[in-house]
C-alpha positions in Angstrom: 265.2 20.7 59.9 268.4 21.0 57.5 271.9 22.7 57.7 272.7 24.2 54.6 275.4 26.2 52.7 273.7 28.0 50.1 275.3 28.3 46.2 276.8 31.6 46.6 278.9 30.5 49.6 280.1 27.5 47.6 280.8 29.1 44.7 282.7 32.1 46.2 284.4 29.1 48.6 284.6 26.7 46.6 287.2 24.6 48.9 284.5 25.3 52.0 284.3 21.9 54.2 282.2 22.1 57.3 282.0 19.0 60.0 278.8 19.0 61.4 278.1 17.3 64.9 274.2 16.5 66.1 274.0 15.7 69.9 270.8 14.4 70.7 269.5 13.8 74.3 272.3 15.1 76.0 273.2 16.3 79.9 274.9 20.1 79.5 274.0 20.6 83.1 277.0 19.5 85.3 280.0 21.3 85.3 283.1 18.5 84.2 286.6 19.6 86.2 288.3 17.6 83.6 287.0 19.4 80.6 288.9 22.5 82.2 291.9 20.4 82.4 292.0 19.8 78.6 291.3 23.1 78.1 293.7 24.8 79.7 296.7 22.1 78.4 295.8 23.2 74.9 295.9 27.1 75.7 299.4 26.2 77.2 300.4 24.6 73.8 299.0 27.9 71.5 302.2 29.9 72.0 304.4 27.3 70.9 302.7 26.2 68.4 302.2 29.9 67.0 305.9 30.7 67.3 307.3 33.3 65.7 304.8 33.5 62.7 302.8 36.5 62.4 299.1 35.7 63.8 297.5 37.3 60.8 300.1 35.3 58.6 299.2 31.9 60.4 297.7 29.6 57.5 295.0 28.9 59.9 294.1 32.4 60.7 295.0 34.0 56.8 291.8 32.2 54.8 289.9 34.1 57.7 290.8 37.2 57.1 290.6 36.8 53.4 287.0 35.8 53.8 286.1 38.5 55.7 287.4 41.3 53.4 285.5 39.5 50.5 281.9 40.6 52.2 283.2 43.8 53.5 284.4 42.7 57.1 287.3 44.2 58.8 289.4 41.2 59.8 291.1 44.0 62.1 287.9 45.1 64.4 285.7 41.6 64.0 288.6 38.7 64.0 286.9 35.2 63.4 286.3 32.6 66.4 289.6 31.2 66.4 291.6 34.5 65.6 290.2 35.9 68.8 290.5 32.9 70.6 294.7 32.8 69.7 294.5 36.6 70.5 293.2 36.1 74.2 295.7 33.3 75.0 298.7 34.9 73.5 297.7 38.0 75.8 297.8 36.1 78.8 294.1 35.5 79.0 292.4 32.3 80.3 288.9 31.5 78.5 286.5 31.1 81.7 284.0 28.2 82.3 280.9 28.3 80.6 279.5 25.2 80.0 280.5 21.5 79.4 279.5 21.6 75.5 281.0 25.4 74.8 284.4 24.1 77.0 284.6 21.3 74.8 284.4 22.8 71.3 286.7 25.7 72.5 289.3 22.7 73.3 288.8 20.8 70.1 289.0 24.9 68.8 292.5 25.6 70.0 293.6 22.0 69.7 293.5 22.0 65.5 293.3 25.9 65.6 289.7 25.3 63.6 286.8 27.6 64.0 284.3 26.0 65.9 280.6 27.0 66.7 277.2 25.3 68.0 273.8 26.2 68.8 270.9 25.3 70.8 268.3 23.4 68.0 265.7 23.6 70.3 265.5 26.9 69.9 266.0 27.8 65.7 263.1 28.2 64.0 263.5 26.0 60.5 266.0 25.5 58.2 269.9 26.6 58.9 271.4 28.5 56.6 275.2 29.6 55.9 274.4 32.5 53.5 274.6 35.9 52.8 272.6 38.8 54.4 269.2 40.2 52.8 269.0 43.9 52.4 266.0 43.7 54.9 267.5 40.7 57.7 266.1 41.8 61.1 267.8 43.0 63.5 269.8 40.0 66.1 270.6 40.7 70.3 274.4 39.4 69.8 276.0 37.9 73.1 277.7 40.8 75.1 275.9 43.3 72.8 273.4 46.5 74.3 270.9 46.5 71.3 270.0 44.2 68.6 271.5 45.3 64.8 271.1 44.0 61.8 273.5 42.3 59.7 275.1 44.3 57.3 273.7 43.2 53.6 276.1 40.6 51.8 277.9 39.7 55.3 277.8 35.9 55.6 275.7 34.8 58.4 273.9 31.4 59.8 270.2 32.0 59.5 267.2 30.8 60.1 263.8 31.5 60.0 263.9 34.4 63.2 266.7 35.7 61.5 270.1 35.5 62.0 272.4 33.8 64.9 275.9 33.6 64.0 277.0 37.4 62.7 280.3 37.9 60.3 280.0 33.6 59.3 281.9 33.0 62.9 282.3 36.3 64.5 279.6 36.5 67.4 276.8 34.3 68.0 272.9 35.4 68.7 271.5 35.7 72.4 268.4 33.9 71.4 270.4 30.1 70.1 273.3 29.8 72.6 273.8 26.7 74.1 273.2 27.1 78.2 273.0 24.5 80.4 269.6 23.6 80.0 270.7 22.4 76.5 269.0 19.1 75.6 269.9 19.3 71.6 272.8 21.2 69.9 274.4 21.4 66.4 278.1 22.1 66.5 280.1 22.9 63.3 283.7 22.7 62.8 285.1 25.2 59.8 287.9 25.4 57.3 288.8 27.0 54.4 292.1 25.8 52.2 295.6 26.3 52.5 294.1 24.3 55.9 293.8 20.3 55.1 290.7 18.9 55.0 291.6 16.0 56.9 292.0 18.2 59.8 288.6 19.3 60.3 287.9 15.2 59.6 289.9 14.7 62.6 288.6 17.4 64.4 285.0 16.8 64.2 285.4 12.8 65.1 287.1 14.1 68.2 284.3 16.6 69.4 281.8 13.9 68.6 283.5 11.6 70.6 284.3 14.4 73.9 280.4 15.3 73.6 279.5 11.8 74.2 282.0 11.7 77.0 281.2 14.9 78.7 277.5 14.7 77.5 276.5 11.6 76.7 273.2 11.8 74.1 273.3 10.0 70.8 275.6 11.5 68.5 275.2 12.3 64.8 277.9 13.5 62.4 277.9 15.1 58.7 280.3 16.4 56.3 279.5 19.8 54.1 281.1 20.5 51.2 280.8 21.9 47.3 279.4 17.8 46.5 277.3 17.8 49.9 275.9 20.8 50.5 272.8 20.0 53.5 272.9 17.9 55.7 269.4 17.0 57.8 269.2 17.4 61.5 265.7 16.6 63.2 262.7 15.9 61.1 259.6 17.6 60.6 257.4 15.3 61.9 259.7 12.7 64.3 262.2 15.6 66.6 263.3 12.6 68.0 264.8 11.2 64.8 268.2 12.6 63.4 270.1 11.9 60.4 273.2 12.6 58.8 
């Protein structure tokens, strides 16, 4: 089982890095009061550290919305992960308890205002793909959503064999992946696009690692994806116990 960014993502994002975390053997079950604590010191920082810049001019929040236009996305109706993270906090809104992994990556999230994302390997089927979306992609069940949809053709999306479970490259996650609880083995990815620094997401991805082990112990793996190091491989075929970067 591999993640990886296929040629037309790199070469339409050339400056694309993506920190990828595999947590192995891990406890999601038990809620973690001090997880909530760092969460909720970093929402108190986001207004601050926003100030009087324009959200949609934020250098954080701008390469978003340029991405999105490129394969037809309205930044406007479907912001990216962080964007609508920013966007509940400013308005007052506290994100609620979910789970230990999901509280942690929306801290590490807001703390380097990076879009992060993981999903439950135990349930993708093959290979993970950041690519674009077939004319024919099956329809997904998003989280929150009525029906399943399919992706619109050319949106970005992570993919795998079922089809795909991360809509819009970070907009809205599948049903069918989502990390719960009873999550033994996840993949988390931290994103960024240039003007951001790509030692940030560096930084940020050695500090998830290191709150998953806290918060969920396991045996942690890390990777990073760019244009020179496109896939990265996560369980293999014939050992699921095994895990490289």
């Amino acid at each position: 089982m591999k993640l990886h960014i296929t040629q037309d993502i790199l070469e339409a994002f050339p400056g694309l890095t993506i920190g990828v975390i595999v947590a192995r053997d891990i406890d999601n079950r038990a809620a973690k009061p001090e997880v909530m604590t760092l969460l909720r010191a970093e929402e108190a920082r986001i207004a601050e550290r926003i100030g009087n810049t324009a959200l949609v001019e934020h250098p954080h929040i701008t390469p978003w919305r340029e991405a999105y236009r490129w394969f037809g996305a309205k930044a406007s109706k479907y912001p990216s992960s962080i964007e609508n993270l920013i966007r509940r906090n400013l308005k007052g809104e506290f994100l609620p308890a979910i789970n230990t992994l999901v509280d942690v990556y929306n801290t590490v999230s807001l703390r380097y205002l990076l879009s992060v994302g993981g999903e439950d390997m135990d349930r993708m089927d093959g290979d993970l793909l950041l690519t674009r979306a077939d004319d024919d992609a099956p329809a997904i069940h998003l989280l929150s959503e009525p029906e399943a949809r399919p992706p619109a053709p050319g949106e970005v999306i992570y993919t795998d064999n079922e089809g795909a479970i991360c809509r819009r490259w970070n907009w809205k996650e599948a049903e069918r992946t989502k990390l719960t609880q009873d999550t033994r083995n996840a993949v988390l990815v931290v994103e960024r696009l240039p003007p951001i620094p790509e030692e940030m997401v560096f930084r940020a991805t050695a500090d998830l690692a290191g709150l998953v082990e806290t918060y969920c112990g396991g045996r942690i793996t890390t990777a990073m994806l760019d244009r020179d190091n496109p896939e990265t491989v996560l369980r293999y075929r014939n050992d699921p116990t095994t895990l490289m970067t």
